[in-house]
C-alpha positions as CSV (number, residue, x, y, z in Angstrom):
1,X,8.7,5.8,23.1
2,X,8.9,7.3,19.8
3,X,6.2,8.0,17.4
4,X,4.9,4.4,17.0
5,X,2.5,2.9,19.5
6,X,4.4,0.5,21.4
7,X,3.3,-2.0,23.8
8,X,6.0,-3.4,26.0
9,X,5.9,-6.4,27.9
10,X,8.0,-9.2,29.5
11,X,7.6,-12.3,27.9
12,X,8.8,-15.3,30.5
13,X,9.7,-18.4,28.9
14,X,8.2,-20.7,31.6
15,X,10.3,-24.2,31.2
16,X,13.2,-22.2,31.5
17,X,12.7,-19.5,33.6
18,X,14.1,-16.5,31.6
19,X,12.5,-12.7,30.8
20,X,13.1,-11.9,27.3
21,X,12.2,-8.5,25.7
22,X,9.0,-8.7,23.1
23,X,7.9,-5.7,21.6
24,X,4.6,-5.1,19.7
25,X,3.6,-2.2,17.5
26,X,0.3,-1.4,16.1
27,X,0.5,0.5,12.5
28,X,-1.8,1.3,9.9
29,X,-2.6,4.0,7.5
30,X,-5.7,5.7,6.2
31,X,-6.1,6.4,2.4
32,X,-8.8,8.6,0.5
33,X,-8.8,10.3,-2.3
34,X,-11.5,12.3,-4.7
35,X,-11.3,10.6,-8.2
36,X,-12.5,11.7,-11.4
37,X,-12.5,9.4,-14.4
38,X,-13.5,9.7,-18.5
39,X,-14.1,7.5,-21.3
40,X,-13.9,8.9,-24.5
41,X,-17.1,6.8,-24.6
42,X,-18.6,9.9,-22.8
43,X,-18.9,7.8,-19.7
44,X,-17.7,9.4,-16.0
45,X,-17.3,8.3,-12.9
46,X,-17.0,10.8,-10.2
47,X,-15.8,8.8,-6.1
48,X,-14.4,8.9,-2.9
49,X,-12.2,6.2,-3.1
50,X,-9.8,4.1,-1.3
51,X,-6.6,3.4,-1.6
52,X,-4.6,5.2,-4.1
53,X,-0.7,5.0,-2.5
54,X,-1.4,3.4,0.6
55,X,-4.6,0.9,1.2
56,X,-6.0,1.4,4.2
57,X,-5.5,-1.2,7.0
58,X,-4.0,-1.3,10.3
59,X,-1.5,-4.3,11.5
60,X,0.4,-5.9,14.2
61,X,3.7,-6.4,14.0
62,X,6.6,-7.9,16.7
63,X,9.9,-9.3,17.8
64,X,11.5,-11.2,20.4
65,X,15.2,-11.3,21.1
66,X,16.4,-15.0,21.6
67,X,19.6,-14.2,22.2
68,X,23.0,-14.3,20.2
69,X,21.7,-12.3,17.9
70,X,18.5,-15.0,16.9
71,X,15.3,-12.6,16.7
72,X,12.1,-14.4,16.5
73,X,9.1,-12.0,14.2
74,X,5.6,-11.6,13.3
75,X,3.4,-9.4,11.1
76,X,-0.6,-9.5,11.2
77,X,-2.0,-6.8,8.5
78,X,-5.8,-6.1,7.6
79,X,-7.2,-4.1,4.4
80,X,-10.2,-1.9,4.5
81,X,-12.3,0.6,2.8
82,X,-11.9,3.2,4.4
83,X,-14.8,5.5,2.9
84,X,-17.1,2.3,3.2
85,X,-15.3,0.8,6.6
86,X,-15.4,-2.6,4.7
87,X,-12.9,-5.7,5.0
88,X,-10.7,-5.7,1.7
89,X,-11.4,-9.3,2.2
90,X,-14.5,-10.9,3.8
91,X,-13.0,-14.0,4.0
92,X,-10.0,-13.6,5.8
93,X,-9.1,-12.2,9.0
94,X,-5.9,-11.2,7.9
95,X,-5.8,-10.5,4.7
96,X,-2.8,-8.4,3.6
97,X,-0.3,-10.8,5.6
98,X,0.0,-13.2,8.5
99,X,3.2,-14.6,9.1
100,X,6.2,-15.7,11.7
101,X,9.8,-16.0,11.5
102,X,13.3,-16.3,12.5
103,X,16.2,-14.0,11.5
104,X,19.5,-12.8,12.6
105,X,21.8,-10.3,11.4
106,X,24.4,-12.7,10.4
107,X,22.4,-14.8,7.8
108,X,19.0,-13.1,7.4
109,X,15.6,-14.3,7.8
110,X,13.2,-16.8,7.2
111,X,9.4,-16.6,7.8
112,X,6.3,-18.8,7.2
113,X,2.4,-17.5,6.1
114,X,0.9,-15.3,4.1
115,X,3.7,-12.3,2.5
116,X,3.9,-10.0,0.2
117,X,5.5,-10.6,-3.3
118,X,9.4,-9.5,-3.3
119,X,7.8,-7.6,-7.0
120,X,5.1,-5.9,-4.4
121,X,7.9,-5.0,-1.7
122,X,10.3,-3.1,-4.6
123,X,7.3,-0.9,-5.7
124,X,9.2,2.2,-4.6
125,X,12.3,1.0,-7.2
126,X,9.9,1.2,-10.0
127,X,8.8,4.4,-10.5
128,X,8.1,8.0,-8.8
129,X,4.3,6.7,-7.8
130,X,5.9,3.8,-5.9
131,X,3.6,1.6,-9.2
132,X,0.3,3.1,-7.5
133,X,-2.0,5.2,-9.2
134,X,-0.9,7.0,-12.4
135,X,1.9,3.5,-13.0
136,X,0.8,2.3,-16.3
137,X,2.7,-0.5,-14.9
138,X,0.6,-1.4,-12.0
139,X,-2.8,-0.7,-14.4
140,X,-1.5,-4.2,-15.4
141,X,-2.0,-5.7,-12.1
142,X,0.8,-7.1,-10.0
143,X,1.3,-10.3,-8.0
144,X,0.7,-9.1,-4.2
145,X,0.7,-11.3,-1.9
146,X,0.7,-15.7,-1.6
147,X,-0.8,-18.4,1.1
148,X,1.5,-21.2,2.2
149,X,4.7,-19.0,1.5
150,X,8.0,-20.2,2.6
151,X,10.5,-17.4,2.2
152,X,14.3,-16.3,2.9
153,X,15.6,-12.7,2.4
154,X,19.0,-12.1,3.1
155,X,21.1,-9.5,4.5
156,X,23.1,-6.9,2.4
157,X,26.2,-7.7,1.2
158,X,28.5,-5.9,-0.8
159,X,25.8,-4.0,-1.4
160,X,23.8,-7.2,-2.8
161,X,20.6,-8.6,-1.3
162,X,18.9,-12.0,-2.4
163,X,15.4,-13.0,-1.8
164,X,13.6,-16.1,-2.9
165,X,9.9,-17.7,-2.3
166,X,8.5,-21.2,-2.6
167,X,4.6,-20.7,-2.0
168,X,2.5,-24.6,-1.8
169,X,-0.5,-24.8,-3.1
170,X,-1.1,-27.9,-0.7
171,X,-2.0,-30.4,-3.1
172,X,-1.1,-33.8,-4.1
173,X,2.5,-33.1,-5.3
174,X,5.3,-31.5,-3.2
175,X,5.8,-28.6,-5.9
176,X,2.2,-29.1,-8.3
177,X,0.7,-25.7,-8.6
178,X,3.1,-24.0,-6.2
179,X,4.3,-20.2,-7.1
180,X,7.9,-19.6,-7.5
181,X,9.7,-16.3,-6.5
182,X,13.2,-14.7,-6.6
183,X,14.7,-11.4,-6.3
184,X,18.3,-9.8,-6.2
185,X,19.2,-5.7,-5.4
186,X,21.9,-3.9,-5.9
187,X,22.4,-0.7,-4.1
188,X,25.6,1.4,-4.6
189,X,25.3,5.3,-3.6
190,X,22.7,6.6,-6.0
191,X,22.7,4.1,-8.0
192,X,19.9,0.8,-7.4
193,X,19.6,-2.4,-10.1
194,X,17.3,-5.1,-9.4
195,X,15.2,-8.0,-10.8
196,X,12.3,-9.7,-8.9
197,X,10.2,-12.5,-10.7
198,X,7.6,-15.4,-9.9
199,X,6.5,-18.7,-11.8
200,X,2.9,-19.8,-11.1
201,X,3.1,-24.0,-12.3
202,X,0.1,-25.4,-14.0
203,X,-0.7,-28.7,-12.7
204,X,0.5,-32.8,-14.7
205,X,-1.8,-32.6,-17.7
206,X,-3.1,-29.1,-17.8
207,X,-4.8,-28.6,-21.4
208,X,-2.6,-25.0,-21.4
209,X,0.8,-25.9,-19.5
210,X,2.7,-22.8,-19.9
211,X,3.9,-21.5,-16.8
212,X,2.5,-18.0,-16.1
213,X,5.1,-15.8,-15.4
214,X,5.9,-12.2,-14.1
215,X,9.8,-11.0,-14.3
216,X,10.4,-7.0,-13.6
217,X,13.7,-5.7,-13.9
218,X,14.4,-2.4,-12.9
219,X,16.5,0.8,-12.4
220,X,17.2,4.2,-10.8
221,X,19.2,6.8,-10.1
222,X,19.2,9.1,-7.7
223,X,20.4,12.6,-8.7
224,X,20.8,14.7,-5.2
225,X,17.0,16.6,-5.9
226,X,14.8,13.2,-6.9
227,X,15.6,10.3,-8.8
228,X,14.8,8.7,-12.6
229,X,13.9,5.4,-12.8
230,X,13.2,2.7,-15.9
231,X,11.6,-0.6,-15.8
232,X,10.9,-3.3,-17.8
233,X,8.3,-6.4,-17.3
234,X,7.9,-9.7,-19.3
235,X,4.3,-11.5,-18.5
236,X,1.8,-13.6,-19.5
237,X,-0.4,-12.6,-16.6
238,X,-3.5,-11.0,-18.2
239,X,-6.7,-12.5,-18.8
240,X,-10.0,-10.8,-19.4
241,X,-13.0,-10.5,-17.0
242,X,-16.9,-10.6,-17.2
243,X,-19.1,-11.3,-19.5
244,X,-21.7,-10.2,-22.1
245,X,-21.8,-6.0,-22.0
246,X,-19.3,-6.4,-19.1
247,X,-16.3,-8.3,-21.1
248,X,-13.7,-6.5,-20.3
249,X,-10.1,-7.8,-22.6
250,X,-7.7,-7.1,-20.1
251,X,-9.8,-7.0,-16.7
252,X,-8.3,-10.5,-15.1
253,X,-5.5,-12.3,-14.0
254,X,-4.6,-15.7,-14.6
255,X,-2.7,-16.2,-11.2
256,X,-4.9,-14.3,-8.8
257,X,-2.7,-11.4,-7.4
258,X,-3.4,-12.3,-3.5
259,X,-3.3,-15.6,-3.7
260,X,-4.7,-18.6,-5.8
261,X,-2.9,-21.5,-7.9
262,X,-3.1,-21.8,-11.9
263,X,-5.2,-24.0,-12.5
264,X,-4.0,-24.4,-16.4
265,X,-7.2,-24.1,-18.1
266,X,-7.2,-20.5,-19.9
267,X,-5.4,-20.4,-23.5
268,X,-4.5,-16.6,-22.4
269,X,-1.7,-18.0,-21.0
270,X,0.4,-18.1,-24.3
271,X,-0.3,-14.4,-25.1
272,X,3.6,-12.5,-23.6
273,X,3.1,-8.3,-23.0
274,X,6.4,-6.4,-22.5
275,X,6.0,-3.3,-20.6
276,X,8.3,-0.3,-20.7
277,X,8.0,2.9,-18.1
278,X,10.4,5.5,-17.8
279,X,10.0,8.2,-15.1
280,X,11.3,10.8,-12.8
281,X,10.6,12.8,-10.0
282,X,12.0,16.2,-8.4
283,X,12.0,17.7,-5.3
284,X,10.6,21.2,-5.3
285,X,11.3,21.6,-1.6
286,X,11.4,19.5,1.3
287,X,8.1,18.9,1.9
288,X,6.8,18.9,-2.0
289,X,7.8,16.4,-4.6
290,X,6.8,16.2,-7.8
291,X,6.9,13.6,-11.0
292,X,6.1,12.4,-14.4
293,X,6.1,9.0,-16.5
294,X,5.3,6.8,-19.6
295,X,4.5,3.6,-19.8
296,X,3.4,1.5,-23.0
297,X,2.4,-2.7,-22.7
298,X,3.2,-4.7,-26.0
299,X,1.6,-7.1,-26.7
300,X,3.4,-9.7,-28.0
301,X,0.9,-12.2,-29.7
302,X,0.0,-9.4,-32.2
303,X,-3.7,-9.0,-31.3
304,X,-4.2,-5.6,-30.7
305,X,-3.9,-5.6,-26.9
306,X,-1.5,-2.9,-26.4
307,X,-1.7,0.2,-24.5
308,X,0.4,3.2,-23.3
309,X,0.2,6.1,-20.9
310,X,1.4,8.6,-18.5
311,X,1.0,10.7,-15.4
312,X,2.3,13.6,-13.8
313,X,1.9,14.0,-9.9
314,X,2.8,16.2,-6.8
315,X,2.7,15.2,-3.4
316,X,2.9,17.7,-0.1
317,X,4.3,16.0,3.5
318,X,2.5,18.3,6.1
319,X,4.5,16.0,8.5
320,X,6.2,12.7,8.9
321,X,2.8,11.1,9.1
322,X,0.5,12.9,6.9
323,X,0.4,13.4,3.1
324,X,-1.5,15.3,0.5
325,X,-1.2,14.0,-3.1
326,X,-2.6,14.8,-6.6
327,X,-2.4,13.5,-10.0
328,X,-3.6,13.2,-13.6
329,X,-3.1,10.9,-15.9
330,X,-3.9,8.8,-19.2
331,X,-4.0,5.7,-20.4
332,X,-5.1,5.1,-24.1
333,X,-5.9,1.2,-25.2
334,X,-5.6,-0.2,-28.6
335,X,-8.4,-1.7,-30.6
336,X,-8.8,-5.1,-28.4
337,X,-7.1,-3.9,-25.2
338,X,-9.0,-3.2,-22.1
339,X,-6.6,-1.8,-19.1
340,X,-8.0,0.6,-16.5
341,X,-6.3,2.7,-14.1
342,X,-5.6,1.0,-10.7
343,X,-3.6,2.1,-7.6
344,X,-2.7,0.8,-4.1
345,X,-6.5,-0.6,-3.9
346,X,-8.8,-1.5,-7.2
347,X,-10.3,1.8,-8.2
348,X,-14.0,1.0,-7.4
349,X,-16.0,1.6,-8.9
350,X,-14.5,1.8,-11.8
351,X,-15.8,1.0,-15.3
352,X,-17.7,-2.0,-16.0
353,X,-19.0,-2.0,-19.4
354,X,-17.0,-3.0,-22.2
355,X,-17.7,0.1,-24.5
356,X,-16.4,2.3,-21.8
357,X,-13.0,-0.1,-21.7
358,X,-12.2,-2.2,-24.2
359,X,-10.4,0.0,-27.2
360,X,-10.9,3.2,-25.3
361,X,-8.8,6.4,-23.7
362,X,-9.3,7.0,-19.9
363,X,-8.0,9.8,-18.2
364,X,-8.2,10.6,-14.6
365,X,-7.7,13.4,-12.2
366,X,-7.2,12.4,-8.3
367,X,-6.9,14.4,-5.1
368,X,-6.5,12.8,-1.8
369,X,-4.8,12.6,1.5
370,X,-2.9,10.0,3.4
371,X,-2.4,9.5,6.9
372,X,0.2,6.8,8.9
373,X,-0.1,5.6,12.2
């Protein structure tokens, strides 16, 4: 049966009388890490957190062969904290995604629910961390996941794959609100290109209309012993959080990152960041892999919100299933910028207080293990 957990049953279709093969596997993964965090405030935090490659959760996931080739899907995927046993999410069942589809091998696939962002999926194209913690690219916070997304990803051809998304926000107007994706890969030998983007619409007559936008173009190469990748981001995706002592510049997200509409009321939505990261990573032996990157975000509206880091990390498979990782890394803010370090999962807790953010270096040094099922 392999070394997934497999329930196999028989599935008849009633009206018509025929047994057709449905397979269902449960999955998950379990995620926890020692972190160690400094502001050159003076301020520390020392966790157990969740969540720094791999948030935990566990899922369902399972398909049905229709015949000639027409293969009918599902995923169901929950986050939780695992040193806390928390939902991610309180409010949903199913946070991380719950969806169906259709695909075939001829023309691909189409599916219907909650998904992941094609930007989310192509985390392993952007840098060695797979834009978890130590990414100076994914301490700026990246669309996840979308409700109400209708989506079509397409088999590989001539080495090219296409992906787009059309997300409703299920309001008065077909396509008011709604959030816009697209991807394309190319894969030849060692070499990968891509680009994967979204468009979040503001709705008729919003007071700030500008669409907020997310476009990532990447690279890599892989050499025989690791790979080095590049990547470059164009967004307008950054708002600030709090208030008071806890204002923190760069601590928000216009579009919501697991969902939500823009609702075209925040002026932060004219203020463009490029981000640049260049990495690489090595392979010492089999089992241990080691890497290194820096990352700077522009910002383009010329007040004072830029930042730049770096990491260097090493990560041990004791098996197929079961991975130790460690890293440290940096990430230094300008005057009026306020980005923290993030992974898989928000670091949390993390730091709350404006002096400790806002125009201040934080550096980090995190140990953990994580375990598939």
């Amino acid at each position: 049966m392999g070394k997934k957990k497999q329930l196999v049953a028989a599935a008849l279709t009633g009206w018509a009388g025929v047994a057709c093969a449905q397979s269902v596997t449960l999955y998950g993964t379990l995620d926890q890490y020692l972190n160690y965090m400094r502001s050159d405030s003076g301020a520390s935090l020392k966790t157990l957190n969740d969540g720094a490659l791999l948030r935990s959760r566990w899922g369902l996931r399972g398909s049905e062969d229709l015949g000639g080739g027409l293969v009918a899907k599902f995923q169901l995927e929950q986050g939780f904290s695992a040193d806390t046993g928390a939902a991610a999410d309180g409010t949903r069942q199913f946070d991380r995604q719950a969806w169906v589809g259709l695909g075939s091998p001829a023309w691909g696939e189409v599916r219907l629910g909650r998904q992941n962002t094609a930007i989310f999926f192509r985390g392993d194209y952007v840098d060695y961390t797979a834009r978890t913690l130590g990414s100076v690219v994914n301490a700026f916070g990246v669309p996840s996941r979308y409700n109400n997304d209708i989506a079509y990803i397409s088999p590989r051809w001539a080495g090219v794959q296409v992906e787009g998304h059309f997300a409703l926000a299920e309001v008065d107007g077909f396509g008011d609100q709604a959030v816009y994706q697209a991807a394309i890969d190319y894969l030849a030998g060692p070499v990968r290109v891509g680009y994967a983007g979204l468009i979040g619409k503001a709705p008729d007559g919003a007071a700030f209309s500008e669409d907020v936008k997310y476009h990532n173009f990447y690279a890599n190469f892989d050499y025989g012993r690791g790979k080095i990748y590049g990547v470059f981001v164009r967004t307008n995706n950054s708002t600030s959080s709090g208030a008071g002592a806890a204002l923190i510049n760069n601590g928000g997200s216009i579009l919501g990152g697991v969902g939500g509409v823009v609702a075209g009321t925040n002026a932060d939505v004219n203020r463009d960041y490029d981000i640049f990261q260049i990495s690489a990573d090595f392979l010492v032996t089999p089992a241990l892999r080691v890497g290194m990157l820096y990352g700077k975000i522009k910002d383009k509206s010329g007040s004072g919100r830029d930042a730049d880091g770096g990491s260097i990390g090493a990560y041990y498979a004791l098996s197929k299933r079961t991975t130790l990782h460690a890293s440290i890394e940096t990430l230094t803010n300008d005057d009026n910028a306020g980005f923290r370090p993030a992974g898989s999962a928000a670091v949390n807790p993390n730091f709350t207080q404006s002096v400790d953010v806002n125009g201040r270096g934080i550096s980090g040094v995190h140990a953990g293990v994580v375990h598939r099922f």
